[in-house]
C-alpha positions as CSV (number, residue, x, y, z in Angstrom):
1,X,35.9,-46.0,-65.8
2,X,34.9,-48.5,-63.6
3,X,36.8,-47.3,-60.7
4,X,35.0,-43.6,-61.6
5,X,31.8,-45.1,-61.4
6,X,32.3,-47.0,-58.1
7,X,33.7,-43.9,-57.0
8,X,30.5,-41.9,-57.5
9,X,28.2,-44.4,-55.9
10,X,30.0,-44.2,-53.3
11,X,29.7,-40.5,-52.9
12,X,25.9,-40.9,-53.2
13,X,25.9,-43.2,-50.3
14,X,28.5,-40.5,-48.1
15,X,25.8,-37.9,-49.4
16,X,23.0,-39.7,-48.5
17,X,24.0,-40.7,-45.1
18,X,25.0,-37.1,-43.9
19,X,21.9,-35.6,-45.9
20,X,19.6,-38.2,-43.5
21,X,21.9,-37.0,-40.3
22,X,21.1,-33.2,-40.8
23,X,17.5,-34.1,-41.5
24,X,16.7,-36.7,-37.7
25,X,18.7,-34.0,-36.0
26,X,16.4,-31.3,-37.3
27,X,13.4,-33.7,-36.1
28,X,15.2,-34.3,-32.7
29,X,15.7,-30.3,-32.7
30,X,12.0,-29.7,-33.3
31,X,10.7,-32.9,-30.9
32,X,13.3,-31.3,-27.8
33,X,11.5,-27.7,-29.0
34,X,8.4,-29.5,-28.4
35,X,8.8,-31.2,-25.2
36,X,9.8,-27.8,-23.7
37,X,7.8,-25.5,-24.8
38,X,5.1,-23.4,-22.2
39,X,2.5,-22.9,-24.3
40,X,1.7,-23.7,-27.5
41,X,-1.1,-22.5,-30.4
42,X,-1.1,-25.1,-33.4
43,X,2.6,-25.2,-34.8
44,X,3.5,-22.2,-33.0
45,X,5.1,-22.7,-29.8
46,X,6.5,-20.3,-26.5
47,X,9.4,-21.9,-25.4
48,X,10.8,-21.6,-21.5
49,X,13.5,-19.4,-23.1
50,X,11.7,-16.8,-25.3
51,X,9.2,-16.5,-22.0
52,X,12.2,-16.2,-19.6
53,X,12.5,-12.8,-22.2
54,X,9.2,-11.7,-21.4
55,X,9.8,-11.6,-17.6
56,X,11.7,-12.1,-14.8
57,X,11.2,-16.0,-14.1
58,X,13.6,-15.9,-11.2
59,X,10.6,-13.0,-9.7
60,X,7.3,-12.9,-10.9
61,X,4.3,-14.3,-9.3
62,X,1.9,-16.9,-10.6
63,X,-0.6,-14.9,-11.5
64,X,1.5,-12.2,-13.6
65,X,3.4,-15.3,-15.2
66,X,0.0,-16.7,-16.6
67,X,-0.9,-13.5,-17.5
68,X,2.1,-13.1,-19.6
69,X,1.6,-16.4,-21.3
70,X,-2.1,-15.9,-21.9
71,X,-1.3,-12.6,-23.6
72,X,0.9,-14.2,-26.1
73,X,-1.8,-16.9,-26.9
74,X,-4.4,-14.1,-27.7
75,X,-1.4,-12.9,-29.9
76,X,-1.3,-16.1,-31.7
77,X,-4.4,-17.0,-31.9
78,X,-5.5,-13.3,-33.8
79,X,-2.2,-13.5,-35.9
80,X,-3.0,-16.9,-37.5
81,X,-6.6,-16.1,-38.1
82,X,-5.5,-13.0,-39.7
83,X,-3.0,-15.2,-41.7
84,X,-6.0,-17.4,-42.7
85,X,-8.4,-14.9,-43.8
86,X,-5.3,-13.1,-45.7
87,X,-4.4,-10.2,-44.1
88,X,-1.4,-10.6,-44.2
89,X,-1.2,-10.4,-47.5
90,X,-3.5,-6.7,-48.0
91,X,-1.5,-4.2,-49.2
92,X,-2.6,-2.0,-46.1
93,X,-1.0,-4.5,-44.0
94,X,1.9,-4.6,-45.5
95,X,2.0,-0.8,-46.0
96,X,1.9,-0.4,-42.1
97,X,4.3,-3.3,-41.4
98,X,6.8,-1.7,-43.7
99,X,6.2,2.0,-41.9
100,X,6.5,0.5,-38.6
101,X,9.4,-1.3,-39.3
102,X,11.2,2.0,-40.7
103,X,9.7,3.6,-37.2
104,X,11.5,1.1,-34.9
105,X,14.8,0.8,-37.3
106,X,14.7,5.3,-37.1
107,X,14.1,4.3,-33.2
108,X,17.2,1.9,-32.6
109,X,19.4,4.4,-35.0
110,X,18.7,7.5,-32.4
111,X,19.0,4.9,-29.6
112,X,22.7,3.9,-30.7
113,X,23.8,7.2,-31.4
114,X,22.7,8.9,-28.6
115,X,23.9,6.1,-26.2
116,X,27.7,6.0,-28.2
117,X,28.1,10.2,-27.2
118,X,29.7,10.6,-23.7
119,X,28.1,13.5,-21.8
120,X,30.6,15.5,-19.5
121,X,28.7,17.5,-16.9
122,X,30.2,19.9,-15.0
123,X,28.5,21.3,-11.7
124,X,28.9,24.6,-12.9
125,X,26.4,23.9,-15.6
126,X,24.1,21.9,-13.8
127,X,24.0,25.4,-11.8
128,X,23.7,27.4,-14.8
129,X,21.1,25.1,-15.9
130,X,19.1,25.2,-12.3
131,X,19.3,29.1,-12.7
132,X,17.8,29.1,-16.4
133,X,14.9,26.9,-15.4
134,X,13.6,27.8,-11.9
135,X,10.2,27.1,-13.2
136,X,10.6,23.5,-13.7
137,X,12.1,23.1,-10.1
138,X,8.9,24.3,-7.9
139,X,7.6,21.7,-5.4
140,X,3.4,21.3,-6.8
141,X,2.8,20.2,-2.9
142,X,4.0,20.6,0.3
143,X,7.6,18.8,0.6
144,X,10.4,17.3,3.2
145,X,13.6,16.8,3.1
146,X,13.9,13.9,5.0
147,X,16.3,11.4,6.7
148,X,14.4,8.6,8.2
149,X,15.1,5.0,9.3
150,X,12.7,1.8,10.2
151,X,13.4,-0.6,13.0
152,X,11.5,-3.7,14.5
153,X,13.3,-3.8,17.3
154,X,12.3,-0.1,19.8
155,X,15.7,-0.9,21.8
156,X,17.6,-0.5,18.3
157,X,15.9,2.4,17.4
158,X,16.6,4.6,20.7
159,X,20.5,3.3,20.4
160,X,20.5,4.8,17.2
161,X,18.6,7.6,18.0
162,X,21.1,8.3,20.9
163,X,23.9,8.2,18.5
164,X,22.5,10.0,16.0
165,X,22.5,13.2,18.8
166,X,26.2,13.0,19.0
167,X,27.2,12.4,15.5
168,X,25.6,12.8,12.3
169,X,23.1,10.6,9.5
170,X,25.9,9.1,7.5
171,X,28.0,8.3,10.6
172,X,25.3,7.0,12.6
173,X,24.4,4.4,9.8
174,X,28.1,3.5,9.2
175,X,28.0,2.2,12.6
176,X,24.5,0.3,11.8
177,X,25.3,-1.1,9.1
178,X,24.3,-4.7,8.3
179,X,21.8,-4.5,11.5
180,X,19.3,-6.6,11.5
181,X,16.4,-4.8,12.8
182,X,16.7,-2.4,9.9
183,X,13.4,-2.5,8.2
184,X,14.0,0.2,5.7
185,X,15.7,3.5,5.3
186,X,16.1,6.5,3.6
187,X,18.8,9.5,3.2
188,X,18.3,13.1,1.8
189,X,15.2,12.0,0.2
190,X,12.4,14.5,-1.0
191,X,9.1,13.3,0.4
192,X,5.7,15.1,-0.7
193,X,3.4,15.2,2.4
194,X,0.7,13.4,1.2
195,X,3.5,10.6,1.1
196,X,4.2,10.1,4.4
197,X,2.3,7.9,6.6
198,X,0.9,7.0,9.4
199,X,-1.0,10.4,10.2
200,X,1.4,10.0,13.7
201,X,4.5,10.2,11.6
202,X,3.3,13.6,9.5
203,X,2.3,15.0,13.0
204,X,5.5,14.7,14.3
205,X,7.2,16.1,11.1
206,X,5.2,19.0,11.0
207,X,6.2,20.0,14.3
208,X,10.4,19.9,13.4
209,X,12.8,22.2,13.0
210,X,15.3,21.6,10.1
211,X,17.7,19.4,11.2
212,X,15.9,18.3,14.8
213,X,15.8,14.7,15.2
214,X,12.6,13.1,16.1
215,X,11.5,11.0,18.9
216,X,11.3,7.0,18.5
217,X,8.3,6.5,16.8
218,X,5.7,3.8,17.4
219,X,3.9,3.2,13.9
220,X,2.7,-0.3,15.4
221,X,3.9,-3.0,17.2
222,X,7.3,-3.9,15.4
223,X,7.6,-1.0,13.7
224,X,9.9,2.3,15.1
225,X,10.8,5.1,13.3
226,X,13.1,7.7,13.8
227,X,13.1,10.9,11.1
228,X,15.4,14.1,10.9
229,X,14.1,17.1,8.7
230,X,16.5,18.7,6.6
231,X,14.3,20.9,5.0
232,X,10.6,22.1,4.5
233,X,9.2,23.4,1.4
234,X,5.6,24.6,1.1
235,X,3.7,24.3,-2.5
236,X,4.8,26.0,-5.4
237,X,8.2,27.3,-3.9
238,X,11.7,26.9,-5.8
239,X,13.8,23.5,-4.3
240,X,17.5,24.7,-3.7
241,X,20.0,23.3,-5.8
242,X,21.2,20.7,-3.2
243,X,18.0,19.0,-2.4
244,X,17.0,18.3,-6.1
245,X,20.8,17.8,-7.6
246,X,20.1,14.1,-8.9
247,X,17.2,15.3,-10.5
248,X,18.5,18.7,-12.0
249,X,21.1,16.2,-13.6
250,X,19.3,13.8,-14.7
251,X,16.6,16.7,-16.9
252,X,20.3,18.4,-17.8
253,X,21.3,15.2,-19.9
254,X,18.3,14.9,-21.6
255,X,18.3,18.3,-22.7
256,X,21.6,17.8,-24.0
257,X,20.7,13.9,-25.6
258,X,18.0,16.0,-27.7
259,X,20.3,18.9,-29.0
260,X,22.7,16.0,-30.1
261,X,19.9,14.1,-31.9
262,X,18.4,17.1,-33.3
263,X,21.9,18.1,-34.7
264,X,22.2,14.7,-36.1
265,X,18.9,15.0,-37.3
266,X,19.9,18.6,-39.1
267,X,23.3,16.7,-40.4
268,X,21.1,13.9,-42.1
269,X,19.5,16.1,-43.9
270,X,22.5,17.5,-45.8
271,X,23.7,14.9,-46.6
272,X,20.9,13.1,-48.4
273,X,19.0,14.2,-51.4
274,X,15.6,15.6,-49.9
275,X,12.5,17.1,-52.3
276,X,9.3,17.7,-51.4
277,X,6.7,18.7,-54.4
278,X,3.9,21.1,-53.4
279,X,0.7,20.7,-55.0
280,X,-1.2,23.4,-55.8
């Protein structure tokens, strides 16, 4: 009996020990959570981490970064004063908590679902697609289809301009590639007019044929452009099929993400017991 006895104090003490371990490294847990935090409003604290959530760290300016944290202590500081003055515990509160909560659950459900079905599109449907919906492929300005290319350095610029003659876009910036007076470039890209700038780079467009190549232009010291028109479009005309593809594409899967949730939708529907009660 004795030996039982000794045998439970002993346990105690084991117990004891590891209950007092679990319980400093919670306190050193919550001290560490303390010493790093960013900001802090009473016990609640923003942590490096959860902010580092919020934004890019590695990218975002000062100002934007204080913004951020000053945001989430206007958060704070309404949230615990609506805690105080029990709001929290109203049943409207709680009422539009629980509907927003079923909101974003619906919203992560559709989310997953849609993102789990694989898409297969064929070009022949994007073209059937194209056909189907001219309407929603007009130009609402005055458009160009545009190569054009940036250099700081004007010697640069005529070389590739010279090349460019002979050869063709993609070529010509194969043989650039990784050049260092490359400010900026871009290929087959739709441009509305009222995009491109300096007035002496839309005067020069203007006057181009589709597919002429333009002189070296001087924007400002350290900056020479060179631009090839591919096509023009005037306001309110139909874009062909090659010069908004990418787009066509991308308007084609969306259509078809929202016939898949719809049908989804329709599927819920029978399989759950639905009633509605009219009241007359």
């Amino acid at each position: 009996m004795m030996n039982f006895i000794r045998h439970l104090q002993i346990n105690k003490i084991k117990l004891f020990v590891v209950l007092l371990s679990v319980f400093l490294l919670a306190g050193c847990e919550q001290e560490q959570q303390k010493t790093e935090y960013v900001a802090r409003v009473n016990d609640s604290y923003l942590t490096a981490e959860e902010l580092a959530t919020m934004i890019d760290t590695g990218t975002a300016n000062y100002t934007y970064r204080n913004e951020t944290i000053r945001n989430w202590i206007n958060r704070e500081l309404l949230y615990q004063q609506a805690a105080r003055e029990g709001i929290l515990e109203e049943d409207n509160y709680k009422n539009i908590l629980d509907n927003s909560a079923k909101e974003l659950a619906g919203t992560l459900l559709l989310d997953q679902f849609s993102q789990s079905k694989t898409i297969n599109v064929e070009q022949r449907d994007l073209m059937k697609y194209y056909e189907k919906n001219h309407d929603i492929f007009k130009c609402t300005d005055d458009s160009y289809f545009l190569n054009i290319i940036h250099f700081n350095n004007e010697d640069r610029a005529i070389e590739f301009r010279s090349l460019l003659l002979e050869s063709d876009w993609q070529k010509t910036l194969n043989v650039f590639h990784n050049d260092s007076t490359i400010i900026g470039y871009k290929s087959s890209s739709l441009v509305k007019e009222e995009n491109i700038y300096p007035v002496e780079l839309l005067r020069v467009v203007k006057r181009l044929y589709p597919h002429e190549i333009s002189i070296v232009i001087r924007e400002r010291p350290g900056y020479y452009t060179v631009a090839q028109v591919l096509g023009k479009y005037p306001g309110g005309s139909v874009l062909p099929f090659n010069v908004i593809k990418t787009d066509v594409r991308k308007r084609y899967i969306v259509e078809k993400r929202k016939t898949l949730i719809e049908n989804y939708i329709k599927e819920l529907y029978s399989d759950n017991e639905i009633e509605v009660i009219n009241q007359n």
